[in-house]
ZAMARGU-4260 file (C-alpha; in steps of 0.2 Angstrom, whole numbers, plus 5000, padded with zeros to 4 digits):
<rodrens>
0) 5000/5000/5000 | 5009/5017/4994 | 5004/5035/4998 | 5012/5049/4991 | 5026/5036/4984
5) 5031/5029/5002 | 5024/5011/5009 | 5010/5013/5021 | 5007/4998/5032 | 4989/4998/5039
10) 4993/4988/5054 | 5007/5001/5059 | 4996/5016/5054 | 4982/5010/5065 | 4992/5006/5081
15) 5001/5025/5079 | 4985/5032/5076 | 4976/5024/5091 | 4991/5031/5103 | 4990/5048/5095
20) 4968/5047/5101 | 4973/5039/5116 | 4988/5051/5122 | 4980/5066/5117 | 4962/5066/5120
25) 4960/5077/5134 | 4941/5069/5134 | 4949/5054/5138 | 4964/5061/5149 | 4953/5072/5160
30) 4944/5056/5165 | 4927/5063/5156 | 4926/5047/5148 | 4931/5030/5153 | 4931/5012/5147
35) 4936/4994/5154 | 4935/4976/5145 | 4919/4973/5148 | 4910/4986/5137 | 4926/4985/5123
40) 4922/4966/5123 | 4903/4970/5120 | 4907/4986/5109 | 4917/4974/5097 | 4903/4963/5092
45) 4896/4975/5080 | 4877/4982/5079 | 4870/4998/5078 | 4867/4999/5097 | 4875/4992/5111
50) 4867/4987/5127 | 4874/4993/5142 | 4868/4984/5159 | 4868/4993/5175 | 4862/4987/5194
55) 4852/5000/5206 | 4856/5005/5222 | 4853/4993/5236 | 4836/4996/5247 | 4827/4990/5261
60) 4830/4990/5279 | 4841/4977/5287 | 4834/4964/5297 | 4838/4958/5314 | 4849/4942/5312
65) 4841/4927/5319 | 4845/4908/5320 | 4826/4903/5321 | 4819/4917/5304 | 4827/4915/5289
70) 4832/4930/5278 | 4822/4938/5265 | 4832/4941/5251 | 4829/4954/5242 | 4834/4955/5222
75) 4845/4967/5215 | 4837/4977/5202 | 4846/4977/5184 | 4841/4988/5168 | 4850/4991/5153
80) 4856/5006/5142 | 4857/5009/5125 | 4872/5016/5118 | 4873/5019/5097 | 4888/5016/5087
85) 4895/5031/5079 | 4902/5024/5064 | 4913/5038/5054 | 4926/5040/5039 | 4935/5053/5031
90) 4945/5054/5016 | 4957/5065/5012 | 4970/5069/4996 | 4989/5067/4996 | 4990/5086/4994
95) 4986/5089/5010 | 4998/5074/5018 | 5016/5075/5010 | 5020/5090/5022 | 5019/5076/5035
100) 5031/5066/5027 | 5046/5073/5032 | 5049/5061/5048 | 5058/5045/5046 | 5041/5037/5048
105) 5027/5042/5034 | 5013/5031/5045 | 5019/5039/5060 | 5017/5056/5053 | 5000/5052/5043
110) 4995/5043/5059 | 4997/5060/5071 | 4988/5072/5058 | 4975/5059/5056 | 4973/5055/5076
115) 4971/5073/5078 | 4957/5074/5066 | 4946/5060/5075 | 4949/5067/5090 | 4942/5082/5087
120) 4927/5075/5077 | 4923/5065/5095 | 4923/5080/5103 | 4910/5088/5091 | 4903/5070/5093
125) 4901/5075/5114 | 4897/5091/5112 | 4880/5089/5102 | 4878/5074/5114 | 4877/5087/5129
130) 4867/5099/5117 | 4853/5083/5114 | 4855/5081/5135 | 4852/5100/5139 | 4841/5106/5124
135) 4824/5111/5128 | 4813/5091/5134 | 4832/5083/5134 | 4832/5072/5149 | 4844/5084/5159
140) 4839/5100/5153 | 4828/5103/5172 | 4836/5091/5184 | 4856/5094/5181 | 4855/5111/5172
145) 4854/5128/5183 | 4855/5148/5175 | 4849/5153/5159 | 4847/5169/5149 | 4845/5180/5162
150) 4858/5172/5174 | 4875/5182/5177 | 4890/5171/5178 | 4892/5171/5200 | 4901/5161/5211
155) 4884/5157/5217 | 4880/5152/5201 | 4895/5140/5200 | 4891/5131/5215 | 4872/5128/5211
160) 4877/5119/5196 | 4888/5108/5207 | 4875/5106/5223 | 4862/5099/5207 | 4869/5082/5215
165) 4866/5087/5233 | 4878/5076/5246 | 4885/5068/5227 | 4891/5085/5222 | 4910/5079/5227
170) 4908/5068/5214 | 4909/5081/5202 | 4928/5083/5200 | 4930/5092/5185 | 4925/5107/5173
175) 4924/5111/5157 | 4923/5130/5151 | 4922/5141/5136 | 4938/5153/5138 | 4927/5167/5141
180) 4921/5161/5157 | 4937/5155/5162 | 4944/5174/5159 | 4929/5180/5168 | 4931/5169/5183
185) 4949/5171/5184 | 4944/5192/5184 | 4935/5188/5199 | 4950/5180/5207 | 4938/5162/5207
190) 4954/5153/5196 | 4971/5146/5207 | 4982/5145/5196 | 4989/5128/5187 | 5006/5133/5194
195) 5000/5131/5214 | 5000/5111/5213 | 4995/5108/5229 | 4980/5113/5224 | 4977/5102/5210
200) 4965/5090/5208 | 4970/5073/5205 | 4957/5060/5206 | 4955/5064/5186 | 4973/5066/5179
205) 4988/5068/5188 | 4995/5075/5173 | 5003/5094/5172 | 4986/5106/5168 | 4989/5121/5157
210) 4975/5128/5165 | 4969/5131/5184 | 4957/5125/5196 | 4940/5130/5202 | 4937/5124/5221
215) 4952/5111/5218 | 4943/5105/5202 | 4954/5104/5185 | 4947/5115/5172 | 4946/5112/5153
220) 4947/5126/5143 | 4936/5123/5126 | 4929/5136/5115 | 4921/5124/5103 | 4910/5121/5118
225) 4890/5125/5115 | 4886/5143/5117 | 4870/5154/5109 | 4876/5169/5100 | 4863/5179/5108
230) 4850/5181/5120 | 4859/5184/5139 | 4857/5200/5148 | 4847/5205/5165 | 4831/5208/5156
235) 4816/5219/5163 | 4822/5233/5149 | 4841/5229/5150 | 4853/5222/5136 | 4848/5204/5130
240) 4859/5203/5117 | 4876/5196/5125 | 4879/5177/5121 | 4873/5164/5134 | 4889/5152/5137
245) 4890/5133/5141 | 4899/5126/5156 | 4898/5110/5163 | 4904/5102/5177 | 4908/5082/5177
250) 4913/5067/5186 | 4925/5053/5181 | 4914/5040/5170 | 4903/5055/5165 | 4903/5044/5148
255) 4908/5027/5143 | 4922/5026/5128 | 4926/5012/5117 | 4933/5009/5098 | 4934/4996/5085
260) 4940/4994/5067 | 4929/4995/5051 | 4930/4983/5042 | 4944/4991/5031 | 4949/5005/5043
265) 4962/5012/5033 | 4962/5011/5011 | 4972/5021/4998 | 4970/5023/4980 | 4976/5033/4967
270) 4974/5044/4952 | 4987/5040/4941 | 4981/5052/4927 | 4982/5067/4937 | 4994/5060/4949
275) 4984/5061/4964 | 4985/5047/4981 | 4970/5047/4991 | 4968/5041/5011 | 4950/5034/5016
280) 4951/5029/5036 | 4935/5024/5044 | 4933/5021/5061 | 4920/5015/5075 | 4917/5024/5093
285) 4906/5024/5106 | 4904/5039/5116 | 4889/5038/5129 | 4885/5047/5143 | 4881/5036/5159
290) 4862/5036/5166 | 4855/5038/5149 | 4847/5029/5135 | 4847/5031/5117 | 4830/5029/5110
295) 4832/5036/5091 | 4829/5029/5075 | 4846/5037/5064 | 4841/5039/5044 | 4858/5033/5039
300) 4868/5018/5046 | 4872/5029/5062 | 4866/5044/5069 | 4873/5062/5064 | 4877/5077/5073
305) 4860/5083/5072 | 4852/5067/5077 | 4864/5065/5092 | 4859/5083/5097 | 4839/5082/5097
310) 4834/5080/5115 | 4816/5067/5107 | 4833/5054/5104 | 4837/5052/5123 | 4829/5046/5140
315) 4835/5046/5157 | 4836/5027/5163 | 4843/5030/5180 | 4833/5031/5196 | 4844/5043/5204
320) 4850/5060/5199 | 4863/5059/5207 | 4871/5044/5198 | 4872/5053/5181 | 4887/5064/5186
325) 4887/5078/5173 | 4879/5096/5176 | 4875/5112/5165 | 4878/5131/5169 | 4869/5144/5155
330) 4874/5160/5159 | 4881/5176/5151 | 4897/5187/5156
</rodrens>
Protein backbone atom coordinates (compact mmCIF):
# COMPACT_ATOMS: atom_id res chain seq x y z
CA UNK A 1 0.00 0.00 0.00
CA UNK A 2 1.78 3.30 -1.26
CA UNK A 3 0.84 6.93 -0.36
CA UNK A 4 2.42 9.80 -1.78
CA UNK A 5 5.23 7.30 -3.18
CA UNK A 6 6.25 5.74 0.30
CA UNK A 7 4.88 2.28 1.84
CA UNK A 8 1.91 2.55 4.29
CA UNK A 9 1.30 -0.32 6.45
CA UNK A 10 -2.29 -0.41 7.80
CA UNK A 11 -1.46 -2.32 10.77
CA UNK A 12 1.40 0.17 11.71
CA UNK A 13 -0.70 3.15 10.72
CA UNK A 14 -3.69 2.02 12.97
CA UNK A 15 -1.57 1.27 16.23
CA UNK A 16 0.24 4.96 15.79
CA UNK A 17 -3.09 6.41 15.29
CA UNK A 18 -4.75 4.87 18.28
CA UNK A 19 -1.89 6.23 20.65
CA UNK A 20 -2.09 9.50 19.07
CA UNK A 21 -6.41 9.41 20.16
CA UNK A 22 -5.37 7.70 23.24
CA UNK A 23 -2.47 10.16 24.38
CA UNK A 24 -4.01 13.25 23.48
CA UNK A 25 -7.56 13.12 23.91
CA UNK A 26 -8.08 15.35 26.76
CA UNK A 27 -11.81 13.75 26.86
CA UNK A 28 -10.11 10.72 27.54
CA UNK A 29 -7.18 12.15 29.75
CA UNK A 30 -9.47 14.31 32.04
CA UNK A 31 -11.23 11.19 32.99
CA UNK A 32 -14.53 12.54 31.10
CA UNK A 33 -14.76 9.45 29.50
CA UNK A 34 -13.74 6.02 30.64
CA UNK A 35 -13.89 2.37 29.33
CA UNK A 36 -12.82 -1.15 30.76
CA UNK A 37 -13.06 -4.79 29.04
CA UNK A 38 -16.13 -5.39 29.51
CA UNK A 39 -17.98 -2.79 27.49
CA UNK A 40 -14.83 -2.93 24.60
CA UNK A 41 -15.53 -6.77 24.67
CA UNK A 42 -19.34 -5.94 23.92
CA UNK A 43 -18.51 -2.75 21.81
CA UNK A 44 -16.53 -5.23 19.33
CA UNK A 45 -19.42 -7.43 18.49
CA UNK A 46 -20.90 -4.95 16.01
CA UNK A 47 -24.55 -3.53 15.79
CA UNK A 48 -25.98 -0.47 15.56
CA UNK A 49 -26.55 -0.24 19.33
CA UNK A 50 -24.90 -1.58 22.14
CA UNK A 51 -26.58 -2.58 25.39
CA UNK A 52 -25.17 -1.33 28.37
CA UNK A 53 -26.30 -3.24 31.85
CA UNK A 54 -26.39 -1.45 35.00
CA UNK A 55 -27.60 -2.51 38.71
CA UNK A 56 -29.66 -0.06 41.12
CA UNK A 57 -28.84 0.95 44.33
CA UNK A 58 -29.35 -1.30 47.22
CA UNK A 59 -32.89 -0.78 49.38
CA UNK A 60 -34.63 -2.07 52.18
CA UNK A 61 -34.01 -2.04 55.79
CA UNK A 62 -31.86 -4.51 57.45
CA UNK A 63 -33.24 -7.22 59.46
CA UNK A 64 -32.42 -8.48 62.72
CA UNK A 65 -30.17 -11.58 62.43
CA UNK A 66 -31.76 -14.52 63.73
CA UNK A 67 -31.06 -18.38 63.95
CA UNK A 68 -34.82 -19.31 64.21
CA UNK A 69 -36.29 -16.62 60.81
CA UNK A 70 -34.68 -17.04 57.78
CA UNK A 71 -33.59 -13.95 55.70
CA UNK A 72 -35.58 -12.37 53.02
CA UNK A 73 -33.62 -11.72 50.24
CA UNK A 74 -34.24 -9.11 48.31
CA UNK A 75 -33.17 -8.95 44.40
CA UNK A 76 -30.97 -6.52 43.10
CA UNK A 77 -32.58 -4.62 40.42
CA UNK A 78 -30.81 -4.57 36.82
CA UNK A 79 -31.72 -2.47 33.67
CA UNK A 80 -29.98 -1.88 30.55
CA UNK A 81 -28.87 1.22 28.45
CA UNK A 82 -28.50 1.80 24.96
CA UNK A 83 -25.63 3.19 23.67
CA UNK A 84 -25.41 3.82 19.39
CA UNK A 85 -22.42 3.27 17.34
CA UNK A 86 -20.98 6.28 15.83
CA UNK A 87 -19.63 4.87 12.76
CA UNK A 88 -17.37 7.57 10.77
CA UNK A 89 -14.88 8.02 7.71
CA UNK A 90 -12.98 10.63 6.11
CA UNK A 91 -11.05 10.80 3.10
CA UNK A 92 -8.55 13.09 2.33
CA UNK A 93 -5.95 13.76 -0.88
CA UNK A 94 -2.19 13.48 -0.75
CA UNK A 95 -1.93 17.20 -1.21
CA UNK A 96 -2.71 17.80 2.09
CA UNK A 97 -0.43 14.84 3.65
CA UNK A 98 3.17 15.03 2.08
CA UNK A 99 3.93 18.01 4.31
CA UNK A 100 3.73 15.20 6.94
CA UNK A 101 6.13 13.11 5.34
CA UNK A 102 9.10 14.62 6.36
CA UNK A 103 9.83 12.12 9.52
CA UNK A 104 11.68 9.00 9.28
CA UNK A 105 8.20 7.42 9.64
CA UNK A 106 5.46 8.33 6.88
CA UNK A 107 2.66 6.19 9.03
CA UNK A 108 3.71 7.83 12.02
CA UNK A 109 3.35 11.12 10.52
CA UNK A 110 0.07 10.38 8.69
CA UNK A 111 -0.93 8.55 11.80
CA UNK A 112 -0.56 11.99 14.22
CA UNK A 113 -2.40 14.34 11.59
CA UNK A 114 -5.06 11.82 11.13
CA UNK A 115 -5.41 11.06 15.15
CA UNK A 116 -5.76 14.55 15.62
CA UNK A 117 -8.50 14.74 13.29
CA UNK A 118 -10.71 12.01 15.04
CA UNK A 119 -10.25 13.31 17.92
CA UNK A 120 -11.60 16.42 17.33
CA UNK A 121 -14.60 14.94 15.49
CA UNK A 122 -15.35 13.00 18.91
CA UNK A 123 -15.42 16.10 20.56
CA UNK A 124 -18.00 17.56 18.29
CA UNK A 125 -19.45 14.05 18.61
CA UNK A 126 -19.71 15.09 22.88
CA UNK A 127 -20.58 18.12 22.32
CA UNK A 128 -24.01 17.76 20.35
CA UNK A 129 -24.41 14.80 22.75
CA UNK A 130 -24.61 17.39 25.71
CA UNK A 131 -26.67 19.81 23.45
CA UNK A 132 -29.49 16.59 22.87
CA UNK A 133 -28.91 16.15 27.05
CA UNK A 134 -29.54 20.03 27.87
CA UNK A 135 -31.77 21.13 24.88
CA UNK A 136 -35.29 22.18 25.68
CA UNK A 137 -37.35 18.29 26.84
CA UNK A 138 -33.60 16.66 26.75
CA UNK A 139 -33.67 14.31 29.84
CA UNK A 140 -31.14 16.89 31.88
CA UNK A 141 -32.21 19.91 30.68
CA UNK A 142 -34.37 20.61 34.33
CA UNK A 143 -32.77 18.21 36.89
CA UNK A 144 -28.86 18.74 36.23
CA UNK A 145 -29.02 22.13 34.35
CA UNK A 146 -29.17 25.66 36.66
CA UNK A 147 -29.04 29.57 35.02
CA UNK A 148 -30.16 30.54 31.77
CA UNK A 149 -30.57 33.73 29.77
CA UNK A 150 -31.05 36.07 32.50
CA UNK A 151 -28.49 34.48 34.73
CA UNK A 152 -25.04 36.40 35.40
CA UNK A 153 -21.95 34.19 35.65
CA UNK A 154 -21.55 34.14 39.96
CA UNK A 155 -19.72 32.17 42.26
CA UNK A 156 -23.11 31.41 43.38
CA UNK A 157 -24.07 30.39 40.24
CA UNK A 158 -21.07 28.10 40.02
CA UNK A 159 -21.83 26.28 43.09
CA UNK A 160 -25.59 25.50 42.13
CA UNK A 161 -24.64 23.70 39.19
CA UNK A 162 -22.33 21.62 41.34
CA UNK A 163 -24.92 21.25 44.54
CA UNK A 164 -27.65 19.87 41.48
CA UNK A 165 -26.24 16.47 42.92
CA UNK A 166 -26.75 17.35 46.52
CA UNK A 167 -24.48 15.19 49.13
CA UNK A 168 -22.91 13.56 45.39
CA UNK A 169 -21.72 16.91 44.48
CA UNK A 170 -18.06 15.79 45.45
CA UNK A 171 -18.44 13.53 42.71
CA UNK A 172 -18.12 16.10 40.46
CA UNK A 173 -14.37 16.64 40.02
CA UNK A 174 -13.90 18.44 36.97
CA UNK A 175 -15.01 21.37 34.57
CA UNK A 176 -15.12 22.12 31.35
CA UNK A 177 -15.47 26.08 30.15
CA UNK A 178 -15.57 28.15 27.10
CA UNK A 179 -12.46 30.56 27.60
CA UNK A 180 -14.68 33.46 28.25
CA UNK A 181 -15.83 32.25 31.48
CA UNK A 182 -12.50 31.07 32.45
CA UNK A 183 -11.13 34.70 31.78
CA UNK A 184 -14.18 35.93 33.57
CA UNK A 185 -13.70 33.83 36.52
CA UNK A 186 -10.24 34.17 36.90
CA UNK A 187 -11.29 38.43 36.88
CA UNK A 188 -13.01 37.59 39.80
CA UNK A 189 -10.06 35.95 41.46
CA UNK A 190 -12.42 32.36 41.33
CA UNK A 191 -9.26 30.58 39.23
CA UNK A 192 -5.77 29.25 41.31
CA UNK A 193 -3.55 28.92 39.10
CA UNK A 194 -2.13 25.67 37.37
CA UNK A 195 1.21 26.57 38.86
CA UNK A 196 -0.04 26.20 42.82
CA UNK A 197 0.10 22.14 42.67
CA UNK A 198 -0.93 21.67 45.88
CA UNK A 199 -4.03 22.62 44.74
CA UNK A 200 -4.61 20.49 41.93
CA UNK A 201 -7.06 17.91 41.65
CA UNK A 202 -6.04 14.51 41.02
CA UNK A 203 -8.52 11.94 41.19
CA UNK A 204 -9.02 12.82 37.13
CA UNK A 205 -5.33 13.28 35.88
CA UNK A 206 -2.34 13.59 37.50
CA UNK A 207 -1.04 14.90 34.63
CA UNK A 208 0.69 18.90 34.40
CA UNK A 209 -2.81 21.16 33.64
CA UNK A 210 -2.24 24.23 31.33
CA UNK A 211 -4.99 25.66 33.03
CA UNK A 212 -6.26 26.17 36.79
CA UNK A 213 -8.65 25.01 39.12
CA UNK A 214 -11.93 26.03 40.37
CA UNK A 215 -12.62 24.76 44.18
CA UNK A 216 -9.68 22.21 43.67
CA UNK A 217 -11.44 21.07 40.31
CA UNK A 218 -9.20 20.79 37.02
CA UNK A 219 -10.53 22.98 34.33
CA UNK A 220 -10.74 22.44 30.61
CA UNK A 221 -10.67 25.23 28.50
CA UNK A 222 -12.88 24.61 25.23
CA UNK A 223 -14.24 27.18 22.98
CA UNK A 224 -15.75 24.83 20.70
CA UNK A 225 -18.01 24.11 23.51
CA UNK A 226 -21.97 24.96 22.91
CA UNK A 227 -22.75 28.52 23.44
CA UNK A 228 -26.02 30.84 21.77
CA UNK A 229 -24.75 33.71 19.96
CA UNK A 230 -27.32 35.87 21.69
CA UNK A 231 -30.04 36.16 23.96
CA UNK A 232 -28.10 36.72 27.71
CA UNK A 233 -28.66 39.96 29.62
CA UNK A 234 -30.63 41.10 33.09
CA UNK A 235 -33.83 41.60 31.18
CA UNK A 236 -36.74 43.87 32.60
CA UNK A 237 -35.58 46.51 29.71
CA UNK A 238 -31.86 45.90 30.07
CA UNK A 239 -29.44 44.35 27.12
CA UNK A 240 -30.36 40.85 25.94
CA UNK A 241 -28.23 40.61 23.32
CA UNK A 242 -24.89 39.14 25.05
CA UNK A 243 -24.12 35.47 24.21
CA UNK A 244 -25.32 32.77 26.76
CA UNK A 245 -22.19 30.42 27.48
CA UNK A 246 -22.00 26.69 28.25
CA UNK A 247 -20.10 25.28 31.27
CA UNK A 248 -20.39 21.94 32.51
CA UNK A 249 -19.30 20.32 35.30
CA UNK A 250 -18.45 16.47 35.46
CA UNK A 251 -17.31 13.44 37.13
CA UNK A 252 -15.10 10.58 36.29
CA UNK A 253 -17.18 8.05 34.02
CA UNK A 254 -19.34 10.99 32.99
CA UNK A 255 -19.32 8.79 29.62
CA UNK A 256 -18.46 5.38 28.56
CA UNK A 257 -15.63 5.22 25.69
CA UNK A 258 -14.81 2.37 23.46
CA UNK A 259 -13.46 1.83 19.67
CA UNK A 260 -13.29 -0.89 17.10
CA UNK A 261 -12.05 -1.23 13.48
CA UNK A 262 -14.22 -0.94 10.18
CA UNK A 263 -13.94 -3.38 8.48
CA UNK A 264 -11.29 -1.71 6.22
CA UNK A 265 -10.28 0.91 8.58
CA UNK A 266 -7.63 2.50 6.59
CA UNK A 267 -7.60 2.16 2.27
CA UNK A 268 -5.55 4.18 -0.35
CA UNK A 269 -6.09 4.67 -3.92
CA UNK A 270 -4.74 6.54 -6.68
CA UNK A 271 -5.30 8.85 -9.60
CA UNK A 272 -2.65 7.93 -11.83
CA UNK A 273 -3.71 10.32 -14.60
CA UNK A 274 -3.61 13.47 -12.50
CA UNK A 275 -1.24 11.99 -10.25
CA UNK A 276 -3.16 12.27 -7.20
CA UNK A 277 -2.93 9.33 -3.77
CA UNK A 278 -5.99 9.49 -1.74
CA UNK A 279 -6.45 8.24 2.16
CA UNK A 280 -10.03 6.88 3.29
CA UNK A 281 -9.85 5.71 7.12
CA UNK A 282 -13.03 4.71 8.84
CA UNK A 283 -13.41 4.21 12.28
CA UNK A 284 -16.10 3.09 15.00
CA UNK A 285 -16.51 4.74 18.59
CA UNK A 286 -18.87 4.71 21.23
CA UNK A 287 -19.21 7.90 23.24
CA UNK A 288 -22.14 7.58 25.80
CA UNK A 289 -22.93 9.43 28.59
CA UNK A 290 -23.74 7.22 31.87
CA UNK A 291 -27.52 7.16 33.11
CA UNK A 292 -29.06 7.68 29.81
CA UNK A 293 -30.65 5.77 27.04
CA UNK A 294 -30.60 6.19 23.38
CA UNK A 295 -33.93 5.90 21.91
CA UNK A 296 -33.60 7.28 18.30
CA UNK A 297 -34.13 5.85 15.05
CA UNK A 298 -30.79 7.39 12.88
CA UNK A 299 -31.77 7.73 8.85
CA UNK A 300 -28.33 6.59 7.80
CA UNK A 301 -26.39 3.57 9.23
CA UNK A 302 -25.61 5.75 12.44
CA UNK A 303 -26.73 8.80 13.74
CA UNK A 304 -25.50 12.31 12.76
CA UNK A 305 -24.58 15.43 14.69
CA UNK A 306 -27.94 16.51 14.37
CA UNK A 307 -29.53 13.32 15.32
CA UNK A 308 -27.21 13.00 18.45
CA UNK A 309 -28.17 16.58 19.36
CA UNK A 310 -32.16 16.39 19.36
CA UNK A 311 -33.24 16.02 22.94
CA UNK A 312 -36.70 13.42 21.47
CA UNK A 313 -33.47 10.84 20.88
CA UNK A 314 -32.55 10.41 24.66
CA UNK A 315 -34.18 9.12 28.04
CA UNK A 316 -32.93 9.14 31.35
CA UNK A 317 -32.76 5.30 32.56
CA UNK A 318 -31.31 6.01 36.01
CA UNK A 319 -33.40 6.16 39.13
CA UNK A 320 -31.23 8.57 40.81
CA UNK A 321 -30.01 11.93 39.84
CA UNK A 322 -27.37 11.83 41.47
CA UNK A 323 -25.75 8.78 39.67
CA UNK A 324 -25.54 10.56 36.28
CA UNK A 325 -22.65 12.82 37.19
CA UNK A 326 -22.54 15.56 34.60
CA UNK A 327 -24.23 19.17 35.24
CA UNK A 328 -24.93 22.34 32.98
CA UNK A 329 -24.43 26.27 33.73
CA UNK A 330 -26.22 28.83 30.99
CA UNK A 331 -25.19 32.05 31.89
CA UNK A 332 -23.87 35.28 30.26
CA UNK A 333 -20.56 37.31 31.22
Amino acid sequence: MLLAGVPLIPELFLDYQQEEIRDKNALVTSGLMVTNPAIQAEFVKGGKTIDLPFYGDLTGDSEIDSDTVASTPTEIAGDLQVGVRNMRRKSWKSSDLAADLSGSDPAQAIARSTGRYWIRDMQVVTRNILNGLFGTGGPLATSHAVGGPTSQLSQSLMVDSIAKLGDAGDELTGAMMHSAVYYALMKLDLIVPASSTSQLDTRLSAESLEKGTYLGRPVFVDDRLPFETTGGGPGGGGATNLPIYHTFFFGPGAFAYATAPAKNPVETDRDKFLGIDFLINRTHYLVHPNGISWRGNSAAAAPSNAELATPANWVKVFDDDRNIRITQMRCYI
